[in-house]
C-alpha positions as CSV (number, residue, x, y, z in Angstrom):
1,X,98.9,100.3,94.1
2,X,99.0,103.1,91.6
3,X,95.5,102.9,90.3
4,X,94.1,103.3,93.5
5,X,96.0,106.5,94.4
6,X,94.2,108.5,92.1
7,X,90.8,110.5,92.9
8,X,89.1,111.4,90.2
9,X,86.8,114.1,91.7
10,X,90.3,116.1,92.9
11,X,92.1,115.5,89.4
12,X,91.6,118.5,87.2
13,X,91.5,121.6,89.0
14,X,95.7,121.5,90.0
15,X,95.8,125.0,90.1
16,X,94.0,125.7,93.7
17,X,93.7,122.1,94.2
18,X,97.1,120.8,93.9
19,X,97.0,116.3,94.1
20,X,100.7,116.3,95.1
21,X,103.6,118.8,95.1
22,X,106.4,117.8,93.1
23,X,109.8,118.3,93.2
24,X,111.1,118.0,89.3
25,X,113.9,118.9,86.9
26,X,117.1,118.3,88.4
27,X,120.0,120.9,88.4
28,X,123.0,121.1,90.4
29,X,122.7,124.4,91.9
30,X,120.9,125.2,95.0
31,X,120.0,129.0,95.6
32,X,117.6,130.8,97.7
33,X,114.3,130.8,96.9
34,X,111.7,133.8,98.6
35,X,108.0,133.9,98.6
36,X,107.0,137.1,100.8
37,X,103.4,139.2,100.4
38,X,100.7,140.4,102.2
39,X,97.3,139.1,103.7
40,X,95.0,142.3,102.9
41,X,93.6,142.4,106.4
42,X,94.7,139.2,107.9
43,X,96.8,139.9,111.1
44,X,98.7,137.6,113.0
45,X,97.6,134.3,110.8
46,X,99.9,131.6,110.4
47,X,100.9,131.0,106.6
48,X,102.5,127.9,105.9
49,X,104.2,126.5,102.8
50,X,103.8,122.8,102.1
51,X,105.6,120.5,99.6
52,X,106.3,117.2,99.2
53,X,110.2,116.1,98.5
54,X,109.2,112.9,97.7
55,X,105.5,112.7,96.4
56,X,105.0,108.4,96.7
57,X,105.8,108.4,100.4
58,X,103.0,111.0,101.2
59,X,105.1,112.9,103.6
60,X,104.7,116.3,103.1
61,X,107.2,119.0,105.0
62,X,106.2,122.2,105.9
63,X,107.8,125.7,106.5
64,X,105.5,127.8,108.9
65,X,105.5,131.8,109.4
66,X,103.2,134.1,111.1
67,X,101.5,137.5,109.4
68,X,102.6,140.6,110.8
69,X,100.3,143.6,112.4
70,X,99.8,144.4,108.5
71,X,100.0,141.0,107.2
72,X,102.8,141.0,105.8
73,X,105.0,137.9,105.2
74,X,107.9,136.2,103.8
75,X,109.6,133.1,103.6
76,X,112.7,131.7,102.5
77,X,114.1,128.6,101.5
78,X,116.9,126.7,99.4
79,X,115.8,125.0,96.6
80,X,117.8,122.7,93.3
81,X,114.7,122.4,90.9
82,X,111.4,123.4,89.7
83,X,108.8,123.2,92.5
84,X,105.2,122.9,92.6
85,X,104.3,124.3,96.2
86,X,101.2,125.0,98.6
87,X,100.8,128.2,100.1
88,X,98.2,127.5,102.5
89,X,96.2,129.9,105.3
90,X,93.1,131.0,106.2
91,X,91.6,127.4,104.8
92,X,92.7,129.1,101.8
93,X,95.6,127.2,99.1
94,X,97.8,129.0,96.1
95,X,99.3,126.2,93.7
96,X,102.9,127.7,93.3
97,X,105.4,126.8,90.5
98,X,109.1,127.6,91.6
99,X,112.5,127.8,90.2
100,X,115.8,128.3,92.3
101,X,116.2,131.4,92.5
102,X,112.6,132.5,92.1
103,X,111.0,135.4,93.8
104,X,107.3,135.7,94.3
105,X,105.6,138.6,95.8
106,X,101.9,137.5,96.9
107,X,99.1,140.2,97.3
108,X,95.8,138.7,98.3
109,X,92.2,139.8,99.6
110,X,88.6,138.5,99.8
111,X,86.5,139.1,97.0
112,X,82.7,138.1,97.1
113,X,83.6,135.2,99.9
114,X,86.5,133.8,98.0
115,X,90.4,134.5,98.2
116,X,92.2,136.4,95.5
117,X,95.5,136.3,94.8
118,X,98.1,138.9,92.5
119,X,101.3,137.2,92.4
120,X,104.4,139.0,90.7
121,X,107.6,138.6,91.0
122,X,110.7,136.7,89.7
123,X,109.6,133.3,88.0
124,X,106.1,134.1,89.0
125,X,104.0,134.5,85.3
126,X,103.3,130.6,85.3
127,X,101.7,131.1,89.2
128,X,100.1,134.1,88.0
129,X,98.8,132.6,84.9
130,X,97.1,129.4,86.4
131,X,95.5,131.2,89.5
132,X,94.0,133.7,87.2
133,X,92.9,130.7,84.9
134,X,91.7,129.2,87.7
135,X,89.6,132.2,89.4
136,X,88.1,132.9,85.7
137,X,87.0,129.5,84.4
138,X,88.0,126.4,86.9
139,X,86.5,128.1,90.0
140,X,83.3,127.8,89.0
141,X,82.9,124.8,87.2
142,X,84.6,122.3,90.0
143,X,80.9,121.2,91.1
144,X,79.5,121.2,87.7
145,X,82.0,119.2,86.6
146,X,81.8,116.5,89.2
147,X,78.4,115.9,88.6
148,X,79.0,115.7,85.0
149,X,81.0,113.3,85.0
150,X,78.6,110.9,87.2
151,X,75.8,111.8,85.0
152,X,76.5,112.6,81.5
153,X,76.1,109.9,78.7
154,X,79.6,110.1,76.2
155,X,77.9,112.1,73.8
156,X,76.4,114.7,76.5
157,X,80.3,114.8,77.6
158,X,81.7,115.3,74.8
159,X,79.8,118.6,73.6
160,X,80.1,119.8,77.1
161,X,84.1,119.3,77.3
162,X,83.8,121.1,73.8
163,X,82.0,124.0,74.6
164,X,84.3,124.0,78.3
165,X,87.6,123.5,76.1
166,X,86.4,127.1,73.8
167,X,85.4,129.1,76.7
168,X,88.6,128.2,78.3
169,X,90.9,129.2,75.4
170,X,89.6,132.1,75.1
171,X,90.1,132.6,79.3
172,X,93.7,131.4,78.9
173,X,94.2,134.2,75.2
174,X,93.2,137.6,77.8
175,X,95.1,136.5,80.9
176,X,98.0,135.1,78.7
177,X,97.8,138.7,76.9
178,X,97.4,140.7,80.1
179,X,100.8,138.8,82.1
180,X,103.0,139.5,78.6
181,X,104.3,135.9,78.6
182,X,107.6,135.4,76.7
183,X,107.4,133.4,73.8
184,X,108.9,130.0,75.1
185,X,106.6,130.1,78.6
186,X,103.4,131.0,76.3
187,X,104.4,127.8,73.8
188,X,104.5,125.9,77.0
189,X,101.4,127.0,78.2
190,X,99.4,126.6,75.1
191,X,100.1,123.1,75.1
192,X,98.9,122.6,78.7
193,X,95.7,123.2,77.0
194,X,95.6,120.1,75.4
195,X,96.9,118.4,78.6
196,X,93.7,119.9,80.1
197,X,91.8,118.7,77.9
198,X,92.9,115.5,77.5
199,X,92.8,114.7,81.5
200,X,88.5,116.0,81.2
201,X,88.7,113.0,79.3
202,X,90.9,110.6,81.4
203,X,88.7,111.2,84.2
204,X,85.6,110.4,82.9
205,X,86.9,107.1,81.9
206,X,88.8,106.7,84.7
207,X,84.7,106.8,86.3
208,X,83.5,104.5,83.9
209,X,85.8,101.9,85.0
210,X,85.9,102.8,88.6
211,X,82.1,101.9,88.8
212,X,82.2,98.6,86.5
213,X,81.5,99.9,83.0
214,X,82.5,97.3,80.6
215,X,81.2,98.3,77.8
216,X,83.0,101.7,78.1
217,X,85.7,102.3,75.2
218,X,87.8,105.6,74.2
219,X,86.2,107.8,71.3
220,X,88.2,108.0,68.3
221,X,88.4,112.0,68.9
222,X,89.2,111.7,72.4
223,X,92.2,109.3,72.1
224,X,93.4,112.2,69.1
225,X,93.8,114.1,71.9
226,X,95.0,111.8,74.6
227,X,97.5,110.2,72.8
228,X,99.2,113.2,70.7
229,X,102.6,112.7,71.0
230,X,102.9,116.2,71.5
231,X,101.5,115.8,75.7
232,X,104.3,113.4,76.4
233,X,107.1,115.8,74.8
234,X,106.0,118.7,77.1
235,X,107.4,116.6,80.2
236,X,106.9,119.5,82.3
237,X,106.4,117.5,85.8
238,X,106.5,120.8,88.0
239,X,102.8,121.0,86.9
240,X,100.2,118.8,89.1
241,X,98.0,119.1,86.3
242,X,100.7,117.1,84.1
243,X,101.3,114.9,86.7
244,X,97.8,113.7,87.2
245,X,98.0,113.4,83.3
246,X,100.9,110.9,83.4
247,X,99.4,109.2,86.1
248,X,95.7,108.6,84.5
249,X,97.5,108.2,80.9
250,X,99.5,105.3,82.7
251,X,96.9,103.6,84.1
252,X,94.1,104.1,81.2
253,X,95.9,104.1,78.0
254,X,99.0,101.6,79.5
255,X,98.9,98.0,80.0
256,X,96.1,95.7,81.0
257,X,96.5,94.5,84.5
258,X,97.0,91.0,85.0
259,X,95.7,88.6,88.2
260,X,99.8,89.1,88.7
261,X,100.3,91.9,90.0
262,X,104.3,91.9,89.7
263,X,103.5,91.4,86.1
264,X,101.4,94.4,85.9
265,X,103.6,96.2,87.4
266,X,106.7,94.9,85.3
267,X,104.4,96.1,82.2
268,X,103.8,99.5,83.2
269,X,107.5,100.2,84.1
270,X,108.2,99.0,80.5
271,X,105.3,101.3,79.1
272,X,107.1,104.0,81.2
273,X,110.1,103.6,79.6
274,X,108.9,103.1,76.1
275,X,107.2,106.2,75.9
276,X,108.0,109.1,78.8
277,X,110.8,111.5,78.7
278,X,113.6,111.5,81.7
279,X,111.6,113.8,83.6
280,X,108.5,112.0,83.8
281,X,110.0,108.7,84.2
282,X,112.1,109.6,87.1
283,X,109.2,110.3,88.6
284,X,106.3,107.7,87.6
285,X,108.7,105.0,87.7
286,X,110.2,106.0,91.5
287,X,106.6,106.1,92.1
288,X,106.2,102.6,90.6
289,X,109.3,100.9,92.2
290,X,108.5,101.7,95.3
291,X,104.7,100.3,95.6
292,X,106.2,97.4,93.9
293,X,109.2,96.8,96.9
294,X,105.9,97.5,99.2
295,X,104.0,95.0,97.5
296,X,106.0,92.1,97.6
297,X,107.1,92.3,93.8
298,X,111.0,93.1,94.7
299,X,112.2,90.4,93.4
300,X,110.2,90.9,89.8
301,X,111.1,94.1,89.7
302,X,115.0,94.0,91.0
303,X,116.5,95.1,87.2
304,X,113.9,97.9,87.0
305,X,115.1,99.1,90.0
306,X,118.8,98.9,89.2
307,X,118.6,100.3,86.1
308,X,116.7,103.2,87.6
309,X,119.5,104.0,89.9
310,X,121.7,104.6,86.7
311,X,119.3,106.6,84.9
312,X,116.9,108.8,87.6
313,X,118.1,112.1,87.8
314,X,116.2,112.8,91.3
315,X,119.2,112.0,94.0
316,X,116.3,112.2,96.9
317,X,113.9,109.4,94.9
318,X,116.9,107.2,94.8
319,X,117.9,107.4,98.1
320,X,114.3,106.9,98.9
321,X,114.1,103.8,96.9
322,X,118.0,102.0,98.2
323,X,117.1,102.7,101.8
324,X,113.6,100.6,101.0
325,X,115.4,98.1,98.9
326,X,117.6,97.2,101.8
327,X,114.5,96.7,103.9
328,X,112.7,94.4,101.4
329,X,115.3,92.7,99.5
330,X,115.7,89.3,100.3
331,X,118.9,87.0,100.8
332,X,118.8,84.4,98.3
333,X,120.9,81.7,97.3
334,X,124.4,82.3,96.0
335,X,124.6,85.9,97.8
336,X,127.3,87.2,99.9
337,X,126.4,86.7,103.6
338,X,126.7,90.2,105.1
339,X,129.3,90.2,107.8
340,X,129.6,92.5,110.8
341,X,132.2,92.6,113.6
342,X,130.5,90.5,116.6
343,X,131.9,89.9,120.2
344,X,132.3,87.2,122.5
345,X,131.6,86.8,126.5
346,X,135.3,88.2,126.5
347,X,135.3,91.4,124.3
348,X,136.6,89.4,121.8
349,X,135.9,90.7,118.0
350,X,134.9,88.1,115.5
351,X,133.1,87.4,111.9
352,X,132.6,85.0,109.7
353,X,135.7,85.9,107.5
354,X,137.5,83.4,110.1
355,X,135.3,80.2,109.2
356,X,136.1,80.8,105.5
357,X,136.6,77.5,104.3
358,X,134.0,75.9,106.7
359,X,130.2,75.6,106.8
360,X,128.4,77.6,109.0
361,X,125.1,77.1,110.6
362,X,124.1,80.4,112.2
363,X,121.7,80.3,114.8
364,X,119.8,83.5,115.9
365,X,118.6,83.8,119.4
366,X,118.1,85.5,122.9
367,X,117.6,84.7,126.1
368,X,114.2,85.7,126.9
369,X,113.0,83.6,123.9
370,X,111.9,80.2,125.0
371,X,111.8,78.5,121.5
372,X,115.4,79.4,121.1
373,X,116.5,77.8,124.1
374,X,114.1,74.7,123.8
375,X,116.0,74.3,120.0
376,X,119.4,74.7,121.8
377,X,118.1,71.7,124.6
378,X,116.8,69.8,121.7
379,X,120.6,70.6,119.0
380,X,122.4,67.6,121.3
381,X,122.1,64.8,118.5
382,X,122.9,67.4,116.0
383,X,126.2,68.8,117.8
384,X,127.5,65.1,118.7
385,X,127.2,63.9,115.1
386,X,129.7,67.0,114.2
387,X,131.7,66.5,117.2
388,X,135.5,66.7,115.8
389,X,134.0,67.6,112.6
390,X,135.7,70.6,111.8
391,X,134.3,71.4,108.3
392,X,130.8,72.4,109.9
393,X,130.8,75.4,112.4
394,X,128.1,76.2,114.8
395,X,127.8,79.7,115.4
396,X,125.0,81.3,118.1
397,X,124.3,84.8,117.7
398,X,122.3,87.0,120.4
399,X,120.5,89.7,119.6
400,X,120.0,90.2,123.2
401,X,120.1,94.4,124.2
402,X,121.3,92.9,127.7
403,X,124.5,92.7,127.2
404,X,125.2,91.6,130.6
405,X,122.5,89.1,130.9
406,X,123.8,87.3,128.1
407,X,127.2,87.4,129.2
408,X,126.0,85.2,132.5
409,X,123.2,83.1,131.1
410,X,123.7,79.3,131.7
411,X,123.0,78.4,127.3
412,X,126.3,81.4,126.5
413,X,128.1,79.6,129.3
414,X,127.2,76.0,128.1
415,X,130.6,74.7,127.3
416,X,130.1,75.4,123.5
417,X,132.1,77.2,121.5
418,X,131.2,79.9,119.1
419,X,128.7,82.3,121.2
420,X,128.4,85.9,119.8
421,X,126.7,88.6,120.5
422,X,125.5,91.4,117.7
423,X,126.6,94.3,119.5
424,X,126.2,97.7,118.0
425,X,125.5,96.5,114.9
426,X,122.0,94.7,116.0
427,X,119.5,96.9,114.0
428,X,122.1,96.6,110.8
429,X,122.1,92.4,111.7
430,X,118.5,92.6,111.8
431,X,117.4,94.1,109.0
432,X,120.2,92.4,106.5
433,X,119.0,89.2,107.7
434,X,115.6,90.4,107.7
435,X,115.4,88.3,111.3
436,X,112.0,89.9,112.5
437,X,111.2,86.8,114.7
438,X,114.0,84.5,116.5
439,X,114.9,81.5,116.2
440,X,116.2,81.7,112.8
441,X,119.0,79.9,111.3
442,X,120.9,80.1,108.4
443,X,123.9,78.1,106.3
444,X,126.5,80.2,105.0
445,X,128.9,77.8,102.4
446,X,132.8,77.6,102.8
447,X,132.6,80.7,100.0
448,X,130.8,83.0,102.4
449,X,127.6,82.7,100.5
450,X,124.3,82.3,101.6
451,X,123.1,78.9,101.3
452,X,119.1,78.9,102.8
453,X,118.6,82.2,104.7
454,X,115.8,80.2,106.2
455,X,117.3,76.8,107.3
456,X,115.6,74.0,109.3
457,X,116.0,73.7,113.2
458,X,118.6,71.9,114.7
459,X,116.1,68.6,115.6
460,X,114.7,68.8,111.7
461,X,116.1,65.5,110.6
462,X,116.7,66.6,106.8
463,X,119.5,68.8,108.4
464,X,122.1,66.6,108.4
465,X,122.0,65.9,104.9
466,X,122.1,69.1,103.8
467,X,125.0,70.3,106.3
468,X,126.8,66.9,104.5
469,X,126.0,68.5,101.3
470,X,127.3,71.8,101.4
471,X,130.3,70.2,103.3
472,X,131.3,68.2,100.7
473,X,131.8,70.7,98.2
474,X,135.4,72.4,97.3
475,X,136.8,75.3,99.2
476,X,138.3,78.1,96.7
477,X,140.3,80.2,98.5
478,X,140.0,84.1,97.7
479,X,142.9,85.9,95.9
């Protein structure tokens, strides 16, 4: 789940060290986006550019290039929101915010063993601003800081974050100064500060917990910081840094989890909601959905997710999340049987629109599946108690991907009626039935509504009564 997607050791430091890249702030228009620059002394390398369209699946895409003779090099792409990108080469890795229509120019060298970067540019003072944060201040504290965290008592913390917190303000005031940030990017920037400092914080709790402190609580002062309502305003997602905020903030500050784990995950979603702007809710919440859909928790979850399709602003999240909501969901009671157009032995097209009005008892099968046939051998009882019944239907299906075999085998050629095949729609009959093993059965009511999407086997001798059941009830035709 969530909580166990975060690594503490790799939170802070976003700038070189970038957790996820995140696609944010939705707009309608998508323009070309350049990065180009040069590789002082770096000929012929391969530079690639790496970001991830939709951070919860972990699949990142990648756009590669090659230095020139000079190494020189540029790439161009389409973008419809604020970015955060990796420029990545020589085992070397520049955290880039983007806009559409951004243009970055990228100069960068070795300097005492370490890679330097000038970036300028279109759009590019935020870029510039965290890398030269970054080389001034984060660089050298990264494996300070993770031992400080393992070994530091709260109070040794504390004064150390304090003292890291001035030294870094006054880091952030000359490079601010020296990229002549306008006035709404500097306001923005000042209060990633207390984002910064409030995730030194998050992570050394999130520690605590990790390794079984109980008796760890949140200082007064730190939760001042933490909790201003100021950090949740900012909503400024492009940033990995605010990102890992949201995410430690969630699972620190949020809910309690519960030995449910639907109902933890019902509680953060509401947390989400009560507290996160659009921006950041699009996101956490995507995030959220989808481990829940993985987790088994559709079903707990099911208004969350449909009220997320009304208000997330990210058209690739949501596509994300109705393509694994079709997977997972499952047919209940009282829903619509999905219908497809099947074929018989003759080329014949059918569906279950002509048996409206009659039960159906859908039987799933193939012939290379032995339990399917040894159910057919065994249905005889069940077939001659409905003989010249016509209010119950029996209805075989193959999902057999030889056609022809089917078509001759001795059960499809058995004297009964009814035997279909899924043709091209077999993967789409699959997967709306969720039939990932065979036999399967299932009643469909005179309505065309799903009755058990798991019924019993033909021989199962508590069939009949419920075959009688459904039977029995009144046919309303549909306007």
């Amino acid at each position: 789940m969530l909580i166990q997607a975060i690594h503490p050791k790799k939170l802070l430091f976003a700038g070189l060290l970038s957790l996820s890249s995140l696609l944010v702030n939705a707009q309608t228009d998508i323009q070309l986006s350049v990065i180009s620059g040069q590789l002082s002394n770096t000929p012929n390398t391969e530079v690639k550019l790496v970001y991830n369209k939709v951070p919860f699946l972990n699949r990142p895409l990648e756009m590669r290039t090659t230095t020139d003779s000079a190494g020189n090099f540029t790439l161009k792409f389409p973008i419809d929101r604020a970015w955060s990108l990796d420029l990545q080469h020589s085992q070397s890795n520049l955290n880039l915010i983007m806009h559409p229509g951004d243009s970055f120019y990228v100069q960068a060298k070795v300097n005492e063993g370490n890679w330097d970067y000038a970036v300028s540019g279109k759009g590019s003072a935020e870029t510039a601003l965290n890398f030269a944060n970054y080389r001034d201040f984060d660089r050298d504290k990264l494996n300070e800081f993770s031992i400080l965290v393992k070994t530091a008592d709260l109070l040794g913390y504390s004064n150390s974050i304090k003292t890291w917190m001035n030294d870094y303000s006054k880091v952030f005031a000359k490079n601010a100064k020296a990229l002549k940030l306008d006035k709404s990017l500097k306001k923005q920037m000042e209060a990633m500060l207390r984002i910064k400092e409030a995730n030194y914080y998050l992570i050394y709790a999130k520690y605590r917990k990790d390794i079984g402190d109980s008796l760890f609580s949140f200082p007064k002062t730190w939760l001042e910081v933490i909790e201003d309502p100021n950090n949740l305003k900012l909503d400024h997602v492009a940033s990995p840094e605010y990102q890992n905020f949201l995410l430690l903030h969630l699972t620190l500050v949020g809910p309690e989890l519960k030995n449910d784990g639907c109902a933890s995950l019902k509680n953060f979603l509401h947390f989400s909601d009560s507290l996160y702007q659009i921006n950041s809710r699009t996101e956490i919440n995507a995030r959220l959905i989808y481990e829940g859909m993985q987790s088994g928790c559709y079903a707990s979850i099911k208004d969350d997710y449909n009220a997320y399709m009304d208000y997330g602003n990210e058209q690739e999240y949501k596509m994300v999340l109705r393509q694994k909501a079709s997977e997972v969901a499952e047919l209940a009671p009282g829903d619509l049987a999905p219908d497809f157009t099947f074929m018989d032995v003759n080329g014949k097209e059918h569906s279950f629109k002509e048996f409206r009005g009659k039960v159906i008892y859908l039987d799933f099968w193939a012939t290379w599946c032995g339990p399917c046939i040894r159910s057919m051998q065994a249905s005889g009882p069940l077939k001659e108690a409905y003989k010249g019944n016509d209010s119950v239907v029996f209805v075989y299906l193959s999902t057999d991907r030889d056609v022809a075999k089917w078509k001759g085998h001795y059960i499809t050629n058995g004297g009964d009626p009814n035997h279909w095949h899924v043709g091209n729609s077999g993967q789409s009959v699959s997967m709306a039935y969720k039939v990932f093993s065979i036999p399967r059965y299932v009643i469909i009511d005179k309505q065309g509504k799903i009755v058990d999407p798991n019924a019993p086997r033909p021989y199962d001798p508590s069939l009949p009564a419920i075959l009688d059941r459904v039977a029995a009830q009144p046919y309303t035709p549909e306007n």
